[in-house]
C-alpha positions in Angstrom: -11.5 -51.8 -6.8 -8.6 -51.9 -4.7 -6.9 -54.5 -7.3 -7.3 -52.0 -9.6 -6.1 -48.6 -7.6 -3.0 -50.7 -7.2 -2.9 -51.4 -10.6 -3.3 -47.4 -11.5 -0.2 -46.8 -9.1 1.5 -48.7 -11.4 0.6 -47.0 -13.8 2.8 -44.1 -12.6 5.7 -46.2 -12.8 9.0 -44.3 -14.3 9.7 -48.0 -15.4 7.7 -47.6 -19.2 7.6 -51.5 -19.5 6.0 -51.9 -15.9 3.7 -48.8 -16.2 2.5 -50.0 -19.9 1.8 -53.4 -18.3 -0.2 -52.2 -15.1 -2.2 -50.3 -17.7 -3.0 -52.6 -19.8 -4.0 -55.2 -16.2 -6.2 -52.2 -15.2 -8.0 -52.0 -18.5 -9.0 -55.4 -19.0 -10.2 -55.6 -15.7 -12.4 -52.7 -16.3 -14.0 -53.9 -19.0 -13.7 -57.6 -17.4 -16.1 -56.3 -14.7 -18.1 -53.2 -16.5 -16.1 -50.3 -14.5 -15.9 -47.1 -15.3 -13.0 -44.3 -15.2 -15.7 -42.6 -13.0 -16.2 -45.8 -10.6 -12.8 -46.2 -10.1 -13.0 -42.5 -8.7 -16.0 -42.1 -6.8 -14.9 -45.5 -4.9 -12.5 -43.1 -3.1 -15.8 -42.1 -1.0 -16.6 -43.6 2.0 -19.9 -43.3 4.0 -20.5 -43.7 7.6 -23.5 -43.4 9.8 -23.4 -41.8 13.1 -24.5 -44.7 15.5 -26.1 -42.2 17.9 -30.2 -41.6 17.0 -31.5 -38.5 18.2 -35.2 -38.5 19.5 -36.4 -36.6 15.7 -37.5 -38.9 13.4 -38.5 -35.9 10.4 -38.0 -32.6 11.7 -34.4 -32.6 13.5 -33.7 -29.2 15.9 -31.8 -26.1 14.4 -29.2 -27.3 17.0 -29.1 -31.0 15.5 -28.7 -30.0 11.8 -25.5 -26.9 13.4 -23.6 -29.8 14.8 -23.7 -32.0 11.7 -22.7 -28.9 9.9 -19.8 -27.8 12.3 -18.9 -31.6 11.6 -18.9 -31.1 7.7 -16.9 -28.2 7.5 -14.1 -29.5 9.9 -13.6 -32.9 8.4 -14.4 -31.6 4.7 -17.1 -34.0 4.3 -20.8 -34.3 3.4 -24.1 -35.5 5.9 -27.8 -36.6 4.7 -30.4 -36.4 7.4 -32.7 -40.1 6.6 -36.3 -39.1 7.0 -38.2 -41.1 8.7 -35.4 -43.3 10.6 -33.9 -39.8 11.8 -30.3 -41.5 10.9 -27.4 -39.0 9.7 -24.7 -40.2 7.3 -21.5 -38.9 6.7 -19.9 -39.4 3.4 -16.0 -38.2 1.9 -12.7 -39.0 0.9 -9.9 -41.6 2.7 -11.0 -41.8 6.5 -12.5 -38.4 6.7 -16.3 -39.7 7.2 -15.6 -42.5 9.7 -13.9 -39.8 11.6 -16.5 -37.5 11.1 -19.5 -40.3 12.0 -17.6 -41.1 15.5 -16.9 -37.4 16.0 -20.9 -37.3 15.7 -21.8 -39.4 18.1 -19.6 -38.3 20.6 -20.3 -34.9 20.8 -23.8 -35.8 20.5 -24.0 -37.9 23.7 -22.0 -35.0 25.4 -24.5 -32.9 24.1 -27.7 -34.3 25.3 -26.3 -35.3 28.6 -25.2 -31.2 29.0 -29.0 -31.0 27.7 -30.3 -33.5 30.3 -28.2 -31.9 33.3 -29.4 -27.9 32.2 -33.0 -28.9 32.1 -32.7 -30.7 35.7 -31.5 -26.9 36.8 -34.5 -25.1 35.7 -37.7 -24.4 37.7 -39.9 -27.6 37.8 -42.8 -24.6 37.9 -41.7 -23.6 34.8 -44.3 -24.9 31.5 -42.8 -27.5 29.5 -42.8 -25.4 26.8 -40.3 -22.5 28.3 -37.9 -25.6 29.4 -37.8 -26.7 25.6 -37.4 -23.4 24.6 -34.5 -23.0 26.9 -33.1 -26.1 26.1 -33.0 -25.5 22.6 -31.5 -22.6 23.3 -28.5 -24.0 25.6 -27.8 -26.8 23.0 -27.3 -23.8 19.9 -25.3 -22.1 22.6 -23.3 -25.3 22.8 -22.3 -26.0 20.2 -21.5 -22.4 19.0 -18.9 -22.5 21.3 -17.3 -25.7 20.4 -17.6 -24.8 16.6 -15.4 -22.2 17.7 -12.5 -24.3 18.5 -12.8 -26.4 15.3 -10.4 -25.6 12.7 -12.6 -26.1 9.0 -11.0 -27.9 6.6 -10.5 -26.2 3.0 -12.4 -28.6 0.3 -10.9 -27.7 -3.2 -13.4 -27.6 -6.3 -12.5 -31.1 -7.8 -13.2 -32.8 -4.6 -16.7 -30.5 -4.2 -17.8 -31.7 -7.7 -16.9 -35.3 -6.8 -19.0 -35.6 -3.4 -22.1 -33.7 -5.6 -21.9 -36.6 -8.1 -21.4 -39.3 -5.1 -24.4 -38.0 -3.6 -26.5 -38.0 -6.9 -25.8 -41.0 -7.5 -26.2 -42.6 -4.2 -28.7 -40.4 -2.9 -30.6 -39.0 -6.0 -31.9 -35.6 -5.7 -31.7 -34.0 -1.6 -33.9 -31.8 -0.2 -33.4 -29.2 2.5 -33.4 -30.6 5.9 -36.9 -29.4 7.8 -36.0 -28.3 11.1 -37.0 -26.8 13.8 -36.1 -23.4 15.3 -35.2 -22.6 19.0 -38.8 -21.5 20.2 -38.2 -18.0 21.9 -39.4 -17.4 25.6 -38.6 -15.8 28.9 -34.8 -16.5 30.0 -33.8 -18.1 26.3 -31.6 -15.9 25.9 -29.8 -16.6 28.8 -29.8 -20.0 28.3 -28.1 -19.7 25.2 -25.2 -17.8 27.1 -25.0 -20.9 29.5 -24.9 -23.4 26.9 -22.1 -21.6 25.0 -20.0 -21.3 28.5 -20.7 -25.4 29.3 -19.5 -25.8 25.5 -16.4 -24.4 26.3 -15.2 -27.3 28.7 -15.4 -29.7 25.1 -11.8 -30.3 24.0 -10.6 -31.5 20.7 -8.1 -34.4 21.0 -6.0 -35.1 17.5 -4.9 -38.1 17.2 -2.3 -39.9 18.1 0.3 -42.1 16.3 -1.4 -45.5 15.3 -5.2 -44.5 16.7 -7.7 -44.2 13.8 -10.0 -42.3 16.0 -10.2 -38.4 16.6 -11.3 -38.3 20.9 -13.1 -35.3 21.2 -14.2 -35.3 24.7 -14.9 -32.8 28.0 -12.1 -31.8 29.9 -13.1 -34.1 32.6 -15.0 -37.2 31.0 -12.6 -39.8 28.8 -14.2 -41.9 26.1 
């Protein structure tokens, strides 16, 4: 594949005589090997898993499936949620779902340790079900607020279409993700206020010349 992209570039040539040639490399090739015009474009897509594996194995929390979709819509890539394994896989063009896989696991260890340190603030009184609850609620919270500083990347229609027929052919037909809703109870609401205040602290680091990573970290924690 990547003999032949170079190939293609060729193809472009202004030279006629070096352009006709690369052509006629990247042809023979093709057929040498059984690719097709559509190959050679859908091996543009990368896929990444995030290495982070929430506790959810089938039914992954409403505040689970919001991150990976904040995380979509900034990097202008795709997720599947793996039942049974509870892994979540990233997949889009150039470097866009390696960045968005990383960018997943570190803002889901940030997340559940925000998640560990709220529920060691609540009431040990309080019924397990209520802390849940107002964890659940905390974590949505969270990551509202830290959607809000993430700038979503515009994906045009050609690139849409090519990510549907990556999927169907990789994936085959995808379901809707089951998850499971923020159970409501005494003080959730105020929990989700706290959460969305903690989520403020997370700041988005760009990076910088030569890094292949996008840092997104807290104010006061490095990666």
């Amino acid at each position: 594949m990547a003999r032949l992209k170079k190939l293609m570039a060729l193809a472009q040539s202004g030279n006629v005589h070096e352009a006709a040639i690369a052509l006629e490399r990247a042809q023979q090739l093709m057929q040498e090997h059984e690719i097709t015009e559509d190959d050679l474009v859908l091996s543009n897509v990368g896929e990444f898993g995030c290495r982070f594996t929430w506790g959810a194995k089938t039914r992954p929390a409403k505040y689970q499936t919001r991150l990976w979709a904040m995380i979509n819509g900034t990097f202008g890539v795709r997720s599947v949620f793996e039942e049974g394994t509870g892994r979540i896989t990233f997949y889009g063009l150039s470097e866009r779902a390696e960045l968005a896989a990383y960018t997943c696991d570190v803002l889901s260890r940030q997340l559940r340790q925000a998640r560990l340190d709220f529920l060691r603030s609540q009431n040990k009184r309080l019924k397990r079900t209520t802390k849940i609850s107002r964890a659940d609620n905390f974590s949505e919270g969270w990551i509202l607020a830290v959607r809000r500083k993430a700038q979503r990347l515009v994906v045009s229609s050609e690139e849409e279409q090519l990510l549907l027929s990556y999927a169907g052919r990789s994936f085959g037909e995808l379901g809707k993700v089951n998850e499971r809703a923020a159970a409501p109870s005494r003080g959730s609401d105020q929990s989700f206020c706290a959460g969305h205040r903690e989520g403020r602290n997370a700041q988005l680091h760009t990076p910088m010349a030569g890094e292949q990573r996008l840092a997104i970290a807290q104010a006061e924690v490095s990666e």
